[in-house]
Each structure stands twice: as structure tokens, then as C-alpha cells.
C-alpha positions in Angstrom: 14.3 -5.4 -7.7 12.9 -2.2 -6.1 15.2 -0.2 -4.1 14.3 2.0 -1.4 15.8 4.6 0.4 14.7 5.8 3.8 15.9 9.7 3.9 16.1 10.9 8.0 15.2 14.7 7.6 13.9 14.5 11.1 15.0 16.1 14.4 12.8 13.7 16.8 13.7 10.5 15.4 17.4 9.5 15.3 19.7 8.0 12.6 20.1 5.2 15.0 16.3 4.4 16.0 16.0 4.3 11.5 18.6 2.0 11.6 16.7 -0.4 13.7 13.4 0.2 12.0 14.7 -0.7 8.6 16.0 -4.6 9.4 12.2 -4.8 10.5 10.7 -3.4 7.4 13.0 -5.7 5.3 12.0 -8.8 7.2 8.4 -7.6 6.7 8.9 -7.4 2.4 11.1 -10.5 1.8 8.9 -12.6 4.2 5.6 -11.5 4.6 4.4 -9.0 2.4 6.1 -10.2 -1.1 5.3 -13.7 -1.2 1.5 -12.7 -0.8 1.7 -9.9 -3.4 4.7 -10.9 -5.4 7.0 -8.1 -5.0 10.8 -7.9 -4.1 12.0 -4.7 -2.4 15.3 -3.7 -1.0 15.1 -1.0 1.9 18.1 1.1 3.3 19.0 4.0 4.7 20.9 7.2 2.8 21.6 10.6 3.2 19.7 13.2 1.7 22.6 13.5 -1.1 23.4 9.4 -1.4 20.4 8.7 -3.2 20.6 7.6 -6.3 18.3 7.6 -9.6 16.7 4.5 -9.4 16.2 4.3 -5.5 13.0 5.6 -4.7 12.7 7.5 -1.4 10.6 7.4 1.7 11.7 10.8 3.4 11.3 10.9 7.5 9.6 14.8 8.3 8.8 16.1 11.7 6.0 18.1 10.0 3.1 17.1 7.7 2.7 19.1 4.2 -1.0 17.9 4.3 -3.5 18.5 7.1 -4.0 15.6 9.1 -1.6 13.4 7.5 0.6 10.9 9.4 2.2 9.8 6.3 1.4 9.0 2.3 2.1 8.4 -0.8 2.2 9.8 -4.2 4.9 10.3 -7.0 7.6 13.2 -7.9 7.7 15.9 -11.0 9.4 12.9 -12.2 6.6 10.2 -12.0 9.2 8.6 -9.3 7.5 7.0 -6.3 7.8 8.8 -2.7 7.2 8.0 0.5 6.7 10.8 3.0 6.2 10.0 7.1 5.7 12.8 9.5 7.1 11.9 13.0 5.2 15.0 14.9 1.5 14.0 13.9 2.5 10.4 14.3 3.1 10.7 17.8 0.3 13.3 18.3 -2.4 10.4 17.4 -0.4 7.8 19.3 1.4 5.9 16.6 4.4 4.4 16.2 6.4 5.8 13.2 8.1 2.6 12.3 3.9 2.0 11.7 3.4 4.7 9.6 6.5 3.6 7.6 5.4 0.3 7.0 2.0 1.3 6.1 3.2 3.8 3.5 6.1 1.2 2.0 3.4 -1.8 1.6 0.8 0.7 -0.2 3.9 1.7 -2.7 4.8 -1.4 -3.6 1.4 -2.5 -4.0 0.3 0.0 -6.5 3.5 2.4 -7.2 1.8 4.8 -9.2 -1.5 4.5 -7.6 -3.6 4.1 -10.7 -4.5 0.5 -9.7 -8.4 -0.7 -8.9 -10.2 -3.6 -8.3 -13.8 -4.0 -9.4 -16.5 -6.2 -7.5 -18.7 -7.0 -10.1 -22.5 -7.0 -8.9 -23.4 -9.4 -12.3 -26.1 -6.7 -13.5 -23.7 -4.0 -14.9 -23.1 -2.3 -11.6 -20.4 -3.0 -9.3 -18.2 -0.8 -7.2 -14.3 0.0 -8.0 -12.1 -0.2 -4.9 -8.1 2.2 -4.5 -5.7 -0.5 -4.5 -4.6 0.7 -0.6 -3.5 -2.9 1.2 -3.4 -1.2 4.6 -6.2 1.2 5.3 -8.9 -1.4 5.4 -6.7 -2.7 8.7 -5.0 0.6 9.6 -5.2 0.0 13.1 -3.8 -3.1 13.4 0.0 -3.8 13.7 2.1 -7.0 14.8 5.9 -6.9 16.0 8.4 -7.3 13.7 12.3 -7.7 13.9 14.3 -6.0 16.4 10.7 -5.3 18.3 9.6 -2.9 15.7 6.1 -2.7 15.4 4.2 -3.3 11.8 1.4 -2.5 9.7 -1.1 -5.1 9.3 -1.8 -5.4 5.6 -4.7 -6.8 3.2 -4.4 -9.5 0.6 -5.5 -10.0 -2.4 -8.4 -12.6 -1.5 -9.7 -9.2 0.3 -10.7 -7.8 -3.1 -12.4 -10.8 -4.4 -16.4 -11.7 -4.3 -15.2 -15.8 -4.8 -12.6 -16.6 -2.1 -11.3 -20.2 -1.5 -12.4 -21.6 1.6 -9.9 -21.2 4.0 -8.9 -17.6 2.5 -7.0 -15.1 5.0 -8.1 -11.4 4.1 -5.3 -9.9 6.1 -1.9 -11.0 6.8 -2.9 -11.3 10.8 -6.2 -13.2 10.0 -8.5 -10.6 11.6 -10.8 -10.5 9.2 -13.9 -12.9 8.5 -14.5 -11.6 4.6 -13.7 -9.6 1.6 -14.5 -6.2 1.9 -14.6 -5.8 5.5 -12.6 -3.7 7.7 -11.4 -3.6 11.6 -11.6 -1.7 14.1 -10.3 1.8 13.3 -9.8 1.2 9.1 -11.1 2.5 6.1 -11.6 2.2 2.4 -12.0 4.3 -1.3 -14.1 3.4 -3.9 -16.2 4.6 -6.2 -20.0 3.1 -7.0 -20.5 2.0 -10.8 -23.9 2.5 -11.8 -23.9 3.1 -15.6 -25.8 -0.3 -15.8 -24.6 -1.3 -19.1 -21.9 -3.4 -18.2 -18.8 -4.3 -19.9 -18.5 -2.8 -23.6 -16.1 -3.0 -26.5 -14.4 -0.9 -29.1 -12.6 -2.0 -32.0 -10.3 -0.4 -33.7 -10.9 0.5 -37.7 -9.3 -3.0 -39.0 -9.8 -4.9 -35.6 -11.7 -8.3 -36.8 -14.4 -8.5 -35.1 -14.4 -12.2 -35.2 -12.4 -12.5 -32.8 -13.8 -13.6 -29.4 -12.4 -11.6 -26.6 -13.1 -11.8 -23.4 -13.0 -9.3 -19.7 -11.6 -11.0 -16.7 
């Protein structure tokens, strides 16, 4: 199981208001978020010299190291997965951090190393490839939680896909009407393919090219 460890650094948010954000973000893993995306994550609070090697961290800041950033994710020298919030912009835009932590935990455990894509395949050789980021297509949404705490709407993975099953839900809140779309205030990255020759293969110097193989 993943193990996360929320870090406080902050002077604006308190040990105790963490303390009642974290119940909230656990509720939100075991019974919301993992059953849709198959993860298992436990969440807890440590001090900045309790974590330990395998925990990975999602630090609390009052100040962003990025311009404009309310939070993100990315990994350490180590290839470790981090989580960085930053109360002061959070507040500044009108957001709640418990939000911002939410968004940045689901995105994490989504993609850890964020090196995931998903492709929608035009048929013709083109298609577009889409960041595996389950909570900026609905960033401005958000439903309450445990303890009052408010959450981060997230994406599923019916969102990615050009076939969906009748009845699909794109987001965990049902908000949306079909893959690709977004709400109110969200966003997506992705990256056009246009080389137009579709999928290829490449065999290694004994591979036996007999064998049928096949992309999907």
C-alpha cells in the first residue's frame, strides 16, 4: 500500500485544522477514488523529521516555488513522489487548501511518476495523447467530505475513452455529459499526433516475425 505523509511547514494553517483534513482525504481514497482507479493509499500526518523512506510526502508551504501555483506535483532527486500545497496562493484565488490537497494527492496516485498518457485514436493514424491529470479537467468542482472538508472532484477512466458504456459517469460527481469534456473553470494537456502513419513495429534482431502481435 502507498503511504503518505502530510508535512505542516506552514504558519497559516494549523497542526490541528491538518489533522481534520486528513480523515477526509482518507475517506476520499479508500471509498471513492480507489475503487474507481484501483489504488490503496494510506494518509497521515508527520513531522518534518518522522518521515520515513518509503512514505512519500505532500509538504504544506505558505509560499509557492512556482509562479502561480496553488499546489503540484512532481518527484524528488530521488525519483520519490512529492506533493507540494501552498496555503498563501490558495487563499489568494479563493480556495480551500484541503482542495488543493486533494487535487494534488488523486493526480499522484493516479500517475506517480507522471509519465502516464492516454491516446484517443482518430482510426486514420492521427489521434491526440492526453497527461494522465484526473482532476484538472474538473478543477473547479469539489463535494464535502468527512469532518466537512471540502474535496476535489476527480475524472474517471471512462473520461479518456472514445467507446464508453452507456450509462458511463466521466467524473466522480456526474457533471459531465462525455469523454473529453471539461466544467466550468477546468482544463486539460495534450499533445496532437499527426505523423499519419499510425501504429508501427520493430523487432528485435531474432524476434520471429511470425508472431502476431497486437496494440491495444
Amino acid at each position: 500500500m502507498i503511504k503518505i505523509a502530510v508535512v505542516n511547514y506552514s504558519s497559516q494553517v494549523s497542526d490541528a485544522q491538518v489533522a481534520v483534513i486528513i480523515p477526509a482525504l482518507q475517506g476520499q481514497v479508500d471509498s471513492d477514488f480507489g475503487p474507481i482507479w484501483g489504488v490503496e493509499a494510506a494518509v497521515s500526518a508527520a513531522g518534518p523529521d518522522q518521515v520515513t523512506p518509503e512514505q512519500w510526502v505532500m509538504g504544506i508551504f505558505d509560499n509557492a516555488d512556482q509562479a502561480d501555483a496553488l499546489g503540484y506535483h512532481s518527484l524528488t532527486p530521488a525519483g520519490q513522489p512529492l506533493m507540494k500545497i501552498f496555503v498563501t496562493p490558495a487563499l489568494q484565488n479563493g480556495d480551500q487548501v484541503s482542495m488543493v490537497m486533494s487535487h494534488e494527492l488523486l493526480e499522484t496516485l493516479a500517475d506517480p511518476w507522471i509519465e502516464s498518457l492516454a491516446l484517443r485514436d482518430n482510426g486514420d493514424g492521427t489521434g491526440r495523447l492526453y497527461a494522465l491529470e484526473v482532476c484538472d479537467a474538473v478543477e473547479g468542482d469539489s463535494y464535502t467530505g468527512a469532518g466537512g472538508v471540502s474535496l476535489s472532484n476527480f475524472i474517471t477512466p471512462w473520461w479518456f475513452s472514445g467507446q464508453p458504456p452507456a450509462g458511463a459517469k466521466f467524473d466522480f460527481l456526474g457533471n459531465l455529459s462525455a469523454a473529453f469534456t471539461l466544467s466550468p473553470g477546468g482544463y486539460f494537456n495534450y499533445m496532437d499526433v499527426s505523423l499519419g502513419a499510425g501504429w508501427q513495429q520493430t523487432f528485435g534482431e531474432k524476434a520471429n516475425r511470425n508472431r502476431a502481435t497486437e496494440r491495444g
